[in-house]
N, C-alpha and C positions, 0 to 999 in steps of 0.2 A: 539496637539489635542484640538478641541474647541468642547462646550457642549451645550446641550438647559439648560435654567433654568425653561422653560416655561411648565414641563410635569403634576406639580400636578390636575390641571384642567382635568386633559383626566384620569387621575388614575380608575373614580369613572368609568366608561362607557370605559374603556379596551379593551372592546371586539373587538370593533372595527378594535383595531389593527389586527385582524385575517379576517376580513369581508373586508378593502379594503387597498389600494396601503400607507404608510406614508406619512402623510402628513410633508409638510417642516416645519425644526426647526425655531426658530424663532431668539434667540438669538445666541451667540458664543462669547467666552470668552475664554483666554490662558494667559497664566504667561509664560515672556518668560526669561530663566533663562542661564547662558553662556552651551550653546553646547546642549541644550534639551530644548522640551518644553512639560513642564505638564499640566495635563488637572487637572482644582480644581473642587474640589466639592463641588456643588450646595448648599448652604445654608441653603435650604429649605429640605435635605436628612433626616436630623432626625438622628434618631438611623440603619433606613432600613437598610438593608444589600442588595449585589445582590444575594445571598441565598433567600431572602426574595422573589425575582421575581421568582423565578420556584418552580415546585411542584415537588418535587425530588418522581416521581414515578416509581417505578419499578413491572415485571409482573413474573408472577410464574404456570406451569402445577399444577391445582390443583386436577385435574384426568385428566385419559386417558379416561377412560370408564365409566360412560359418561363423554363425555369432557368437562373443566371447566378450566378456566383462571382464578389467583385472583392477582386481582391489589394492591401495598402496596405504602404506605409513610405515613412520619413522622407526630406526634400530632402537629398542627398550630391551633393558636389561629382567626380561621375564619368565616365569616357568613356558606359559605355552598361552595357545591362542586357540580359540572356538570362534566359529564363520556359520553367521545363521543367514537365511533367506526365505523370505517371505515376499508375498504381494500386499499390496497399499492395503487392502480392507482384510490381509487376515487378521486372527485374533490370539493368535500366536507363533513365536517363532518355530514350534516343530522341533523335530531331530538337526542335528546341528551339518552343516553341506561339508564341512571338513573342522579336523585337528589337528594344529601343527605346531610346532615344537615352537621354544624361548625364541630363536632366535630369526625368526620368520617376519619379513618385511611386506607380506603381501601375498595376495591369493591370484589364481587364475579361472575364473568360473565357466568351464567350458558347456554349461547347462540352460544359458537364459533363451530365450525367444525372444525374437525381433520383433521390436513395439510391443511389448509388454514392460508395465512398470514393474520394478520390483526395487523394498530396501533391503542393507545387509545393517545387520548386528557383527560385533566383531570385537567378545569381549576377551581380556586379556586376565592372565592368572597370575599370581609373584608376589614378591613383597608387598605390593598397591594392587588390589582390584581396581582396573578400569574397564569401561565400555565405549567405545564407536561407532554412530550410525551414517550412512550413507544412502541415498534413492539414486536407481539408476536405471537404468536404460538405453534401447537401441533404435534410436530413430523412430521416438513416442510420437505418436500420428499426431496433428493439430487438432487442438479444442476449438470450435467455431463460437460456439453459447455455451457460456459460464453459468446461464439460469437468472435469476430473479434479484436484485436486489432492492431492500427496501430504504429507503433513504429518508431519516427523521430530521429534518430541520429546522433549529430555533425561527420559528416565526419573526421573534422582533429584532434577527438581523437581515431576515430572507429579502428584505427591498436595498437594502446598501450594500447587498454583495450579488442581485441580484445576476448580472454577468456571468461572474463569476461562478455560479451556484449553474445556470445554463450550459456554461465551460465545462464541468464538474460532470452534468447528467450525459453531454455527448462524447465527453472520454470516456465515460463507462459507458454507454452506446456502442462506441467502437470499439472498446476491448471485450463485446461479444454479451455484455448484459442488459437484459430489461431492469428499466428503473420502476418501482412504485415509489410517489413522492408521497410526506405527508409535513406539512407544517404544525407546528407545535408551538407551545410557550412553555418559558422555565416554569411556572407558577401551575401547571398543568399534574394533572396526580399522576404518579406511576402506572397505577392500571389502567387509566386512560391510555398512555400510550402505548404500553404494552397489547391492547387492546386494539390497535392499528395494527400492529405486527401480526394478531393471531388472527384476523381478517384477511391479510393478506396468503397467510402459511394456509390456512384451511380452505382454500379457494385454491390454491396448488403448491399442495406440502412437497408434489417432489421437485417443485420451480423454482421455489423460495429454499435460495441459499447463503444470505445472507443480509446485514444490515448495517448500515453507516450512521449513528451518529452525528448529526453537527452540528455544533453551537452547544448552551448551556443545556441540553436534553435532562429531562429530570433524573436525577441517579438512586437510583432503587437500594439500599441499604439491606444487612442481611448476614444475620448470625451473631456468636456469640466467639471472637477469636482474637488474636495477636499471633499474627505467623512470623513477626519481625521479634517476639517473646519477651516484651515489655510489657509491666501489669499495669503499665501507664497509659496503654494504648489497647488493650482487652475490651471489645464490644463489640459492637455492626461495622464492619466494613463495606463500601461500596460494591455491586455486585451487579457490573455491566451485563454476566451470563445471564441474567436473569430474562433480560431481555432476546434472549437465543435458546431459550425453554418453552417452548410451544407444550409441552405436554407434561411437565413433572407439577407437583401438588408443591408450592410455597406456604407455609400457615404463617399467621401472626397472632398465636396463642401462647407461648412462651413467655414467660417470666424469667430475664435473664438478671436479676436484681444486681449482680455483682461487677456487671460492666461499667466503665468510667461515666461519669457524667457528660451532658452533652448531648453533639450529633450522635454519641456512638450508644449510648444509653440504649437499650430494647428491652422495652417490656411490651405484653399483650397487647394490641389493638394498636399500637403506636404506629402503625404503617411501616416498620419495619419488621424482616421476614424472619423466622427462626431458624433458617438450614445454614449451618455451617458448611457445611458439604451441596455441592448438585444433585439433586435429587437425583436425577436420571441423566445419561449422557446428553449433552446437550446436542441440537442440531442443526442451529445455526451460528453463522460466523460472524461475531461480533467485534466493531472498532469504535472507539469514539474520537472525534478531534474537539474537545472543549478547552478553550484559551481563553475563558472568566477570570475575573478572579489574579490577573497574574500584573498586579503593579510596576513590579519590577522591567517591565517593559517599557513603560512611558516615555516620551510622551505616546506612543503607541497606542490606541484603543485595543478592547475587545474585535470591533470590527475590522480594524487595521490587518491585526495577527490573523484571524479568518482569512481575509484579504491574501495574504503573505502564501499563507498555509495553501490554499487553493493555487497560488502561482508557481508555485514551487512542485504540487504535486501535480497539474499539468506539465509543466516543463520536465519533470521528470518521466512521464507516461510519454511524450514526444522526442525524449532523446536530447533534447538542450540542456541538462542537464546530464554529467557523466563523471560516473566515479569510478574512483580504481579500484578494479578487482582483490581487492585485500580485504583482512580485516585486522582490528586493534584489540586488544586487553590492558585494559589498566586494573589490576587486580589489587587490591588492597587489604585484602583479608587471607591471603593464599592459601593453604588445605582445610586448615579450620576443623581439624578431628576428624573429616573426610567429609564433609560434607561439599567442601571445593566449589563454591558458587562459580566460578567463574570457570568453573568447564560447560558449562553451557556456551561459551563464547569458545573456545577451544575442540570441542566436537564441531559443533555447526559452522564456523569459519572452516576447519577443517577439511571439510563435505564439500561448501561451494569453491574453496582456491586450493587448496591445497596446504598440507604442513607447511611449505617455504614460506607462503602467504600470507602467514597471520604470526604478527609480532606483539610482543611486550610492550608498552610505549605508554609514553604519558598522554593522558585525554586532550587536553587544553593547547599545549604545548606544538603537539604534532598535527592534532586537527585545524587547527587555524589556521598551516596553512599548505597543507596536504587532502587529499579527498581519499577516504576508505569509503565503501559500500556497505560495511558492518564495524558497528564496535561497540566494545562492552565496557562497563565501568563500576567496581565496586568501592564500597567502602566503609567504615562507620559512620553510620546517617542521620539526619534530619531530615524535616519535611522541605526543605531548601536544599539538599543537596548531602552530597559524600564526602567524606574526609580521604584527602587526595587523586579525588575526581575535579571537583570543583561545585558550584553554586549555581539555584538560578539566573543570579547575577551574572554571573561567569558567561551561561549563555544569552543574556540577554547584550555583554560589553562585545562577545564574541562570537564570529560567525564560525560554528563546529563544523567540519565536513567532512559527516558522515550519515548516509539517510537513512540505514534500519541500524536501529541503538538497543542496547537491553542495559540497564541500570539499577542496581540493584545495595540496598543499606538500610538501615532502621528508619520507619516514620513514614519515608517517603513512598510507598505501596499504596497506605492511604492513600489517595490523587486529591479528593475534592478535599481541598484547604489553599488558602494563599500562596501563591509563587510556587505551586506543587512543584518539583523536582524532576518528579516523573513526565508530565506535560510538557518542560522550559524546553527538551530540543523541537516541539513542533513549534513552537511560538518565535523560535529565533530567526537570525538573518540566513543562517547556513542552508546545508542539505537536508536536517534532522525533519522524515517523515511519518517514522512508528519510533515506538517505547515500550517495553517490555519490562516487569520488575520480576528477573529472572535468577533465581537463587534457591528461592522456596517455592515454590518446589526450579525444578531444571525445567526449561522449554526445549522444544525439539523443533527448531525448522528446516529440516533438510530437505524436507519435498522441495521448498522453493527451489533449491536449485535446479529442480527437471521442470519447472515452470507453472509449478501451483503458486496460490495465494498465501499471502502473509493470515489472513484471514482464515484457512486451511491448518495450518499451523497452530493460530491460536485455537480454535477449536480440538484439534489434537491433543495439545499441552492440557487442556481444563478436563479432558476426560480423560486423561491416563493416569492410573493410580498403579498399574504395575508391567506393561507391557514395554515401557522403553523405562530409561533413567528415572528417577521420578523424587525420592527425599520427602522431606518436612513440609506440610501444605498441598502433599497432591489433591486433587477433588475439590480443595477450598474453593470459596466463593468470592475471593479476591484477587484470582488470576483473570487477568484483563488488558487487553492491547486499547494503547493509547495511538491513533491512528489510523488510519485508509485500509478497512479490511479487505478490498478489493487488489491491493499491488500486488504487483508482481516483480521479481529481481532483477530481469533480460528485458529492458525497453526494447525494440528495433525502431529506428527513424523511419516515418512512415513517407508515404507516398505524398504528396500535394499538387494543388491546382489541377482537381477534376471537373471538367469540361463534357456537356452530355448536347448531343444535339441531334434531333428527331425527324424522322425522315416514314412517313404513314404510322406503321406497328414497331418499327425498330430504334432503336436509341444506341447512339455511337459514342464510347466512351475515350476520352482521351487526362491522360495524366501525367504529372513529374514525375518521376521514377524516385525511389528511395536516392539517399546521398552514399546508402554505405551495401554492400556487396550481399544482396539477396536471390536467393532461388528462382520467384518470380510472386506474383499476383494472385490472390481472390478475388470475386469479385461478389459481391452479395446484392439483393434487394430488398424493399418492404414497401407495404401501405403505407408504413406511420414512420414519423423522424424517432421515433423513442423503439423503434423495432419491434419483435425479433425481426431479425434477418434471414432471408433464405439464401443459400449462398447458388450463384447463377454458374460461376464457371466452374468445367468438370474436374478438369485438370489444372496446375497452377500455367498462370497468362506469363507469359515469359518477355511480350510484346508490352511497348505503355500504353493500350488499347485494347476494345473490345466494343463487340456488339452484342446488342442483347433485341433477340427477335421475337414476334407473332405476341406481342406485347397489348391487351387489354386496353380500353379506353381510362384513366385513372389517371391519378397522382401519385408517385413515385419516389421512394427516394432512393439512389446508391450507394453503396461503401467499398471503398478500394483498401484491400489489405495486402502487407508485402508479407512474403514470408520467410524466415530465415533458418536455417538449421543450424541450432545453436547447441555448439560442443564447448565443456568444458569438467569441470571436475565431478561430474557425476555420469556423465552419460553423453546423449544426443536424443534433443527431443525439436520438431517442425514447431516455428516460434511466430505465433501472427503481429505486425505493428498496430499500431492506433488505427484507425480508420480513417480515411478521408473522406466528405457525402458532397452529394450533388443530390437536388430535388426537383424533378420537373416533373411538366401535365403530360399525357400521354392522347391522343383522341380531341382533341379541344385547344381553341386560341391560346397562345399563342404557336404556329403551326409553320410561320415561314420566316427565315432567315435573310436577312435585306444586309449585305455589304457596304462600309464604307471607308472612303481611303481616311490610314489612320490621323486622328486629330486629336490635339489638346483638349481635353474639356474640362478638368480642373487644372490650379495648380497654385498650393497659398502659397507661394514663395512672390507670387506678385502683389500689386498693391493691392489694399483692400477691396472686395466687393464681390458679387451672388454667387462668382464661380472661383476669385481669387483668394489674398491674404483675408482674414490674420491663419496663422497656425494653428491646425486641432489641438485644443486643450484638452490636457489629463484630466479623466473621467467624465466629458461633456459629447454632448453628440451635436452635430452640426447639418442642416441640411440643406441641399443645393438642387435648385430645380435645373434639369438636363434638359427637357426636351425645347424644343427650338434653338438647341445649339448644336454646333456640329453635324448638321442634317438630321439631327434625331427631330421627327415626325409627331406631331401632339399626341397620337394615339400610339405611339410605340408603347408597346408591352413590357420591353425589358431591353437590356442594351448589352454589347460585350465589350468588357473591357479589359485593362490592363490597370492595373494599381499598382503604387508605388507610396510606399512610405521611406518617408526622408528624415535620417538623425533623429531619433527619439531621445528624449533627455535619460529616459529610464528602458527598461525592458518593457514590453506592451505586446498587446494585440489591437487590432483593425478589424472591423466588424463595419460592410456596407450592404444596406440593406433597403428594402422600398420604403421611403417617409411613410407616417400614420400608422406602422404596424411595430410589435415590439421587437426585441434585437431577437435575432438567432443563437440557435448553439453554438454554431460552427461561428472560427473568426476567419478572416477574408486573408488575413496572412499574421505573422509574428514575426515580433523584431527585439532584437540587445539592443542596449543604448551607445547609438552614434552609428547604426547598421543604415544603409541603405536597402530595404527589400522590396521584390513585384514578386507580382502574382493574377494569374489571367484569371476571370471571373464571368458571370453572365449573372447580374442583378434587374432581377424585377423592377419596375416603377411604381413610383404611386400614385395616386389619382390625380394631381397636378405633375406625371411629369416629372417627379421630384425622388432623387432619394439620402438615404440616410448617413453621415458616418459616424462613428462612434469609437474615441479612443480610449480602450484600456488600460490605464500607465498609473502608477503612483502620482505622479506628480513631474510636471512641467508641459511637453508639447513637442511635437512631431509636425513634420510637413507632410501636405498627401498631392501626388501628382495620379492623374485619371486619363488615359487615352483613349475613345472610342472607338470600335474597325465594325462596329456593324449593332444593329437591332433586330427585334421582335416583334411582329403584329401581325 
């Protein structure tokens, strides 16, 4: 990584940086040292700190009635302070909402409207220009449908993670998205796949809002740069927005003759594209999770880390996962002439916990075996890692726990190269589910904390070139989230064990209530398991029930969502969970419910045989013919049960389903390893009578016990 020396001169008159495009660095300097190179710091830093550059501000309901925002942060020793406010889509901050003096801790905004979003700017004036952003609001009404998303998946792992990839499309289901799928190959050209994506946008550009990413998806290459400011590394970078440009003109008519040899080489025709910059703002939200490529994991696969990667970011969407409201900086470079990489980690931690909240600490050290929800890490880089962050290695020996990461040092920006850097926290055992290479330029993710997407964010950051913080590399075409553009920061544990049973035109729904302290229920419908949803109840279901009446002859499916009003360091915004479905025929067999007193019908813990031992095995499916046992009836339809999974060696899901048909979305319940869990069910049959089970687990084996209390025909 190389730096400017030149920034004290612009310190005094800052603003700027907010008002138009960065102008070019002027010098660059690097120590190059065996196997890394670090970036030093500027001589002329002082004591500053990159603490120093942002205004760690964070917002607060300070009523409901009348409504009232009050802005906080820390005593600084400053001339004075300026308080801007704006709504999400203006396009500038405007006249400033107040100005107050050095020594001012905080504002009172007696102006906002209830449920309406608004951020505040909140730049500071003194010895150090700094700025702080915060999004805030008062009881921001719930988003039902998030829109469209398009989801590219490497074909040659789509069948060994096939569950998993099912898991994947009904969590995004239930947090309110339509999926378009498309299977791919790595060996497939750019514009081919790009060419799914602009099928999909031009059939409904205002649906399509985003796209996933996963597996080796081809990576679009693109320009003539080195934003990390090594002439070692000057040429096409990787340029995932490319794929989130439905309308701007890319040419491959350039003759960049002076870029390094290599992948990075671009000249004309070469299939690599000539814009250094995004043509135009881009408009969709672009993540990838690609885990190729990365040895240092072994004996691990490619498929493996997918595998990993998919369990972790379900368990995270479900709430089994839970991290502490904090976040960390390991800063290694500290003001750096003012460019301060690591206040991007010091605003945005800021915004979602609060100043107390976010400390100094070492990456390795403290994550191994503490849980933050954000943390940053910089340092003098390679494509393997930071100099006193640590190594791919590092995360491949060590489980890091923390899920959104920004990492930031020379080389490793590039991503597609061996044991990328950037990549190793998705591929590891920890939390790690985004990556961000956030320095050059700064990212902004403050919306997250009122309940937007990480994916919201990155889109944000690639098109701001002067309206929030911005530096060296805004516009570039090498700003790129590694990870699930779809998450969001406030899981809520959703509802489970939805129960529908049919009575003429109405359907009675019954559920487990959330584990943790919610307002009440949605309740939604659809034709199709892949939605959209219409949401059925008017008001939130406060009851773990409902009916839904004068209901059409069809097939149906349901979704139960809890919902929670969640406060914290920005605001109050109504926050919906995962969704739970139920899918039954409406008008058509099976139409009547037959009682029976309850009875064993599986259970392997006995000896071997059709209904008994051995134990479900990790990743194998097993099927057991039902009917003639238990008074279940040859032609019964479906049966109600109770399932029980017993000690899993590993954490899994349970998936039962009628034999002869493929697995489901949804799984029939989830378990930690050595958990005992039930879960009430109503599973179809298959044509013998028979149906299916199927354990999701890494590795070893689980017991499943089955009680019957009644069927269907």
């Amino acid at each position: 990584m190389a730096g400017p020396e030149s920034v004290r001169a612009e310190a005094k008159a800052r603003t700027r940086l907010f008002h138009s495009p960065p102008r070019p660095w002027l010098r660059l300097h690097w120590l190059l040292l065996p196997g890394m190179l670090l970036l030093l710091r500027p001589a002329d830093s002082g004591a500053q700190t990159s603490q120093d550059a942002a205004v760690q501000v964070s917002a607060a309901v300070a009523s409901v009635s009348p409504p009232q925002i009050q802005l906080s942060w820390p005593l600084y020793a400053a001339s004075g302070y300026t308080v801007y406010r704006k709504g999400y889509s203006g396009t500038s901050w405007g006249s400033p909402l107040a100005t107050l003096p050095g020594n001012a801790t905080g504002y009172l905004d007696a102006t906002p409207l209830a449920g309406a979003p608004y951020e505040y700017q909140v730049a500071r004036s003194g010895s150090v220009f700094a700025v702080g952003y915060v999004a805030s609001g008062i009881e921001l009404p719930l988003v039902d449908s998030r829109g469209k998303v398009v989801l590219i998946v490497d074909g040659t792992q789509a069948a060994a993670i096939a569950t998993e990839l099912a898991r994947l499309q009904q969590d995004l289901v239930g947090d309110g998205w339509t999926v378009l799928r498309h299977d791919v190959s790595p060996t497939d050209s750019v514009p081919s796949v790009k060419a799914l994506i602009l099928a999909d946008y031009a059939a409904d550009p205002n649906g399509v809002v985003a796209v996933l990413l996963f597996g080796h998806i081809p990576v679009p290459y693109s320009g003539a740069l080195n934003p990390d400011g090594h002439p070692d590394h000057y040429g096409a970078w990787p340029a995932d927005g490319f794929y989130g440009d439905p309308v701007g003109i890319w040419t491959d008519t350039a003759n960049y003759d002076s870029t390094v040899a290599g992948r990075q080489h671009n000249v004309a025709g070469d299939g690599k594209y000539d814009q250094t910059s995004f043509p135009v703002p881009l408009k969709l939200e672009v993540g990838r999770v690609d885990l190729s490529n990365m040895p240092a994991f072994a004996p691990l696969t490619e498929t493996d880390l997918l595998r990993r990667y998919l369990d972790k970011d379900h368990r995270f969407r479900h709430k089994q996962i839970v991290a502490q409201p904090r976040g960390l900086i390991d800063d290694n470079f500290g003001y750096f002439g003012g460019e301060a990489f690591a206040a991007s980690g010091w605003r945005n931690f800021s915004a979602f916990f609060g100043a107390a909240n976010v400390s100094s600490l070492d990456w390795f050290s403290t994550l191994t075996s503490a849980t933050y929800l954000w943390a940053y890490g910089c340092g003098g880089g390679w494509y393997q890692g930071a100099s006193g962050v640590g190594s791919t290695s590092d995360f491949a020996a060590n489980a890091s726990q923390a899920v959104f990461t920004m990492l930031f040092g020379s080389y490793h920006g590039d991503w597609d190269v061996t044991d990328n850097f950037l990549r190793a926290p998705l591929a590891g055992a920890g939390l790690g589910l985004t990556d961000a290479w956030a320095g050059r330029p700064a990212w902004h993710f403050h919306h997250m904390g009122m309940g937007e997407t990480i994916g919201y964010s990155t889109r944000l950051t690639q098109n701001n070139t002067f309206l929030y913080a911005a530096g060296f590399g805004a516009g570039w075409i090498h700003i790129a989230l590694m990870g699930d553009p779809t998450l969001r920061m406030h899981p809520v544990s959703p509802p489970s064990g939805l129960l529908a049973s049919l009575s003429g035109s109405q359907v009675a729904l019954q559920w487990t209530v959330s584990p943790e302290p919610v307002l009440g229920y949605h309740v939604y419908r659809s034709t199709s398991t892949n939605g959209p949803f219409e949401r059925r109840s008017g008001g939130l279901v406060t009851a773990a029930s409902f009916t839904d009446s004068g209901i059409a002859p069809g097939t149906y499916t349901y979704m139960v969502r809890a919902v929670k009003l969640e406060t914290g360091s920005g605001g109050s915004y109504f926050n919906p969970s995962q969704g739970t479905f139920r899918t039954l025929s409406v008008g058509s067999s099976p139409t009547s419910l037959y009682t029976l007193t309850p009875c064993r019908l599986i259970d392997t813990r006995l000896a071997p045989g059709p209904l008994g031992g051995p134990a479900l095995a990790a990743g194998a499916s097993r099927i057991f013919t039902v009917a003639g046992n238990c008074g279940i009836p040859p032609d019964a339809a479906a049966i109600v049960v109770n399932v029980v999974i017993i000690q899993p060696s590993a954490a899994c899901f349970l998936s039962v389903f009628p034999a002869g048909q493929s697995g489901p979305a949804t799984s029939t319940l989830n378990a930690r390893a050595g958990q005992v869990r039930a879960n009430n069910a109503i599973v179809a049959l298959g044509p013998s009578g028979d149906l299916t089970a199927f354990l999701g687990q890494a590795g070893g084996s689980a017991g499943l016990v089955v009680d019957v209390n009644g069927y269907f025909k």
